[in-house]
VEXPAMAR-40710 format. One record per residue (C-alpha): residue in three letters; x, y, z. Coordinates in steps of 0.02 Angstrom, whole numbers, padded with zeros to 5 digits, always signed. Each point is the difference from the previous one (the first is absolute). Last residue first. Layout:
residues N
ALAXYZ/...
end
This chain:
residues 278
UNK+03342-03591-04823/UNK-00076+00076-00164/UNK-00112+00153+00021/UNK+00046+00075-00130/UNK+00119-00117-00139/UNK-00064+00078-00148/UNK-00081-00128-00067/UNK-00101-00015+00170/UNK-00065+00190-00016/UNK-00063-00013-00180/UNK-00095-00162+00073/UNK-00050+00109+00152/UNK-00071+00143-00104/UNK-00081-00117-00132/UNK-00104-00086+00154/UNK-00053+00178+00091/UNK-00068+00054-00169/UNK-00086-00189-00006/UNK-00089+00038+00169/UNK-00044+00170-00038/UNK-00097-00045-00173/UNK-00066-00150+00064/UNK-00088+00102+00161/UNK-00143-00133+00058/UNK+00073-00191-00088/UNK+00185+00058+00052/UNK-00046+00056+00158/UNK-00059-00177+00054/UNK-00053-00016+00192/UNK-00062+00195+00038/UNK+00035+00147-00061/UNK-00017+00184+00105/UNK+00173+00035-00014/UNK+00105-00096-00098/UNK+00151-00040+00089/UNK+00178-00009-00089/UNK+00141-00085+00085/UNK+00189-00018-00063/UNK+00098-00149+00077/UNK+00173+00045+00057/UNK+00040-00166+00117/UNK-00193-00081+00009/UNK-00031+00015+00196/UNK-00068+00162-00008/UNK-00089-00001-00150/UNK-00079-00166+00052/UNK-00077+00070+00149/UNK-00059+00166-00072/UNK-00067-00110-00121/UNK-00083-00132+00118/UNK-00074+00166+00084/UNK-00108+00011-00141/UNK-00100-00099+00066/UNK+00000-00178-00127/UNK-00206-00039-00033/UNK-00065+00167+00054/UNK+00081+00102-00108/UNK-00034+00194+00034/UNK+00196+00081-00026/UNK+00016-00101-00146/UNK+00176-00097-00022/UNK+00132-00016-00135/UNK+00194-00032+00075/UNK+00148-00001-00118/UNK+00139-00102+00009/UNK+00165+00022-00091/UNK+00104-00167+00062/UNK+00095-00056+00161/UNK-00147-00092+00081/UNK+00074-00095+00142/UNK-00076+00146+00139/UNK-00174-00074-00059/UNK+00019-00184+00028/UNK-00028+00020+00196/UNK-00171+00066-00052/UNK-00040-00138-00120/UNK-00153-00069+00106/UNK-00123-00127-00086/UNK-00106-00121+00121/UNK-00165+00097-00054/UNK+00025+00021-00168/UNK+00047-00203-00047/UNK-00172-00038+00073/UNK-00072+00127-00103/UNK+00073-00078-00155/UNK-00081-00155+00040/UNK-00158+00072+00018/UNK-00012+00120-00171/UNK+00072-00183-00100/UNK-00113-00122+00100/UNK-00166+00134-00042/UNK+00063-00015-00202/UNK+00057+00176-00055/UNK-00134+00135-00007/UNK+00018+00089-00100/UNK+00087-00054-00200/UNK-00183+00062-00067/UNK+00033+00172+00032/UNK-00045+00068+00182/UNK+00137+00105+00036/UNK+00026+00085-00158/UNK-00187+00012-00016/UNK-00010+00107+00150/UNK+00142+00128-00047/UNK-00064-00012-00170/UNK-00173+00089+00083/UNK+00105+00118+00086/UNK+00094+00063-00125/UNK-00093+00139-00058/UNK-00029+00058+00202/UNK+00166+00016+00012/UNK+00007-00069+00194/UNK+00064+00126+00132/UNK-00054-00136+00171/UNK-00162+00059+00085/UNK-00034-00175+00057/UNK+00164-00110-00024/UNK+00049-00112-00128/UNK+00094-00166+00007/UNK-00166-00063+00107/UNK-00087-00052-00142/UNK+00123-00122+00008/UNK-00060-00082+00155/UNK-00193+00011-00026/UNK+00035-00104-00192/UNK+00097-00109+00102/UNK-00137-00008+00121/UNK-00137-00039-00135/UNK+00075-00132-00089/UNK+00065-00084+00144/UNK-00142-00029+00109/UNK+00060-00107+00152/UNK+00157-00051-00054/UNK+00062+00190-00043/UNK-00115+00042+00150/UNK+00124-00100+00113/UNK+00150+00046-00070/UNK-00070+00196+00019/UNK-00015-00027+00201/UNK+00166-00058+00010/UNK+00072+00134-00101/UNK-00091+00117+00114/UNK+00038-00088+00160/UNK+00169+00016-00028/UNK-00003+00177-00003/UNK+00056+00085-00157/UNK+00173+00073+00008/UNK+00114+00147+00004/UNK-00001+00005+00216/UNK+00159-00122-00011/UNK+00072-00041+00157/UNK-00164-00048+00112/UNK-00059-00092-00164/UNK-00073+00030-00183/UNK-00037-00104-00144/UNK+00057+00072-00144/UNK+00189+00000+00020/UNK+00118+00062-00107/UNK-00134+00106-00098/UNK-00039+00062-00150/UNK-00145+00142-00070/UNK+00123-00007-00164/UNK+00214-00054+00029/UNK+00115+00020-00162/UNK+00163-00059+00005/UNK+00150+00028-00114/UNK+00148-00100-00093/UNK-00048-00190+00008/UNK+00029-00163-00041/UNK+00179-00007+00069/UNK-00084+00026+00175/UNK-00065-00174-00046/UNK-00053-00091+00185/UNK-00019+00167+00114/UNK-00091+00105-00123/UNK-00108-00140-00053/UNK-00053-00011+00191/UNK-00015+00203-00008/UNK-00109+00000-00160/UNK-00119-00115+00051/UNK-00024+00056+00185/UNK-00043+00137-00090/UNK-00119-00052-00113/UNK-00144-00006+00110/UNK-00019+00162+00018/UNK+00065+00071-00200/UNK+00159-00072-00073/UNK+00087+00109-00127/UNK+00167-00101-00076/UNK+00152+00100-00070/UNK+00101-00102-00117/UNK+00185+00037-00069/UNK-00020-00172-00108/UNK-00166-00099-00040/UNK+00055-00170-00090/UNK-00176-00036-00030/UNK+00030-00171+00052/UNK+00113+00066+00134/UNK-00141+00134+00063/UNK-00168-00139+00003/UNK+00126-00117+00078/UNK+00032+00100+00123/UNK-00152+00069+00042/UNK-00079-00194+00028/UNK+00151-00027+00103/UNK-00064+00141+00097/UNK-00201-00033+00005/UNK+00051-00164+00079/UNK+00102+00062+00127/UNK-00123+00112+00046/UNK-00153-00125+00039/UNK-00125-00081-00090/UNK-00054-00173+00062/UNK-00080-00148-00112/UNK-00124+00017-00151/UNK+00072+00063-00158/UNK-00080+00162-00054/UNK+00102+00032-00167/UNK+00020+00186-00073/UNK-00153+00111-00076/UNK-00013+00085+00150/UNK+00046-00085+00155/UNK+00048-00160+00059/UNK+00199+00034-00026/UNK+00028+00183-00005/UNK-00049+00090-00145/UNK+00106+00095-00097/UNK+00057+00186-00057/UNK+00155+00033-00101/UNK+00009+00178-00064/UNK+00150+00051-00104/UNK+00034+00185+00031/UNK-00046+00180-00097/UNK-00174-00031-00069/UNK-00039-00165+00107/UNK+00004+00144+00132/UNK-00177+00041-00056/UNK-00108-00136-00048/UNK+00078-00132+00103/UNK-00007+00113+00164/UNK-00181+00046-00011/UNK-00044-00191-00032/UNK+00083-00076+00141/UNK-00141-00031+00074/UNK-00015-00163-00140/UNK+00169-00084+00090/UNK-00140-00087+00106/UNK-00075+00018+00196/UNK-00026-00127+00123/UNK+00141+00094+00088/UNK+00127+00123-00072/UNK+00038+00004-00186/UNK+00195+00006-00051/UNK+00081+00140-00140/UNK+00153-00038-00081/UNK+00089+00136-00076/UNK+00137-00016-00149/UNK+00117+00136-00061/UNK-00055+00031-00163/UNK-00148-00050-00115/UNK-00186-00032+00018/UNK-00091-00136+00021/UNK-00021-00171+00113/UNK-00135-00094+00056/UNK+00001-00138+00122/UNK-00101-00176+00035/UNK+00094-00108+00092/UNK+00010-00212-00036/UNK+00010-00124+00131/UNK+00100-00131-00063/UNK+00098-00047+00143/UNK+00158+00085-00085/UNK-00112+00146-00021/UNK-00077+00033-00178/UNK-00001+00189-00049/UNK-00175+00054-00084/UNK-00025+00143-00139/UNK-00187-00051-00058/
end
């Protein structure tokens, strides 16, 4: 198996194919590089697809001990010198964006284009930021995690798609198994941890510092970011593009592939030519 070892000898899973300009796509929580499926097939065809799992999930090392941002951004460094990744545009669904703006901020060299999916600056909310889940909620899901955790996390990301939602009905079924492969669930410490590190992020006076092609992916229905942490983002994100998918919920690019990689190509044909850049 492809694996990067860390300087503390943690070694990350990834997978790589494809040539051309290279994009590097990041999981969001308790979840694996494996949803990425849709994206790998197809735009492996035209770009160089990097996809990986984040320390303690997948198929990469679960090391005991707290998970946190900074961690999972000198881990994404050292996964993009060692494979000496140049001109890079990184996708980082929910979780991911707090991610993708920290590594933003610390190697801006890294870098030539962001890609935000169901994200959010903030996903707790407060009196100044309506965008959010209540605290309560998160609370109340640490406490089942530790409680029962195989069958809340299981409850939890079920949740990524919405009742009614405009699901191929073909792909359903690979939808499912996608998401519950044998790299789900990550170790109970790894989901928990993680969670922890959620719930005190907030990268919303970060946002006016990004100065690079950004492009905003949100459905109109999720339930786990609102899309009003797009609208939010877009308008604090100096010339970010934002596309909403109407009637999708947490993870368009599991529900409408086809749509969600079109809108991918566009904005990676758009970045090379210099639209949109600050």
């Amino acid at each position: 198996m492809p694996k990067i070892r860390c300087r503390d000898g943690i070694n990350i899973y990834y997978e790589m194919e494809g040539e051309g300009r290279p994009i590097l796509f990041l999981h969001g929580w308790s979840m694996s590089s494996s949803v990425w499926r849709y994206q790998k097939e197809d735009l492996s065809r035209q770009f160089k697809v990097i996809t990986l799992d984040l320390r303690g999930h997948g198929q990469s090392d679960k090391p005991r001990g707290e998970y946190n941002f900074d961690i999972f951004v000198e881990d994404l460094n050292h996964v993009v010198n060692t494979l000496a990744l140049n001109d890079l545009t990184i996708v980082g669904w929910s979780m991911a964006s707090f991610i993708l703006v920290r590594f933003f901020l610390r190697y801006p060299e890294q870098i030539s284009a962001l890609v935000f999916v169901g994200g959010t600056p903030k996903f707790v909310a407060d009196k100044a930021y309506r965008h959010g889940q209540p605290i309560e909620t998160v609370t109340r899901l640490e406490q089942n995690l530790r409680r029962d955790y195989d069958n809340y996390i299981r409850d939890f990301c079920s949740r990524l798609f919405i009742s009614g939602e405009d699901i191929n009905e073909e792909i359903s079924k690979e939808i499912w198994d996608l998401l519950f492969d044998e790299r789900f669930p990550p170790p109970d410490y790894v989901s928990i941890s993680t969670l922890k590190a959620i719930a005190k992020e907030d990268i919303r006076d970060s946002l006016a510092k990004i100065n690079l092609p950004t492009l905003i992916l949100h459905g109109s229905i999720d339930k786990i970011c609102p899309p009003g942490a797009a609208g939010y983002m877009a308008r604090n994100i100096p010339g970010a593009k934002k596309i909403i998918f109407n009637g999708i919920g947490h993870a368009p690019f599991l529900t409408q592939p086809g749509v969600f990689n079109k809108c991918i190509r566009r904005f990676m044909e758009q970045s090379q030519k210099g639209e949109g850049v600050n």
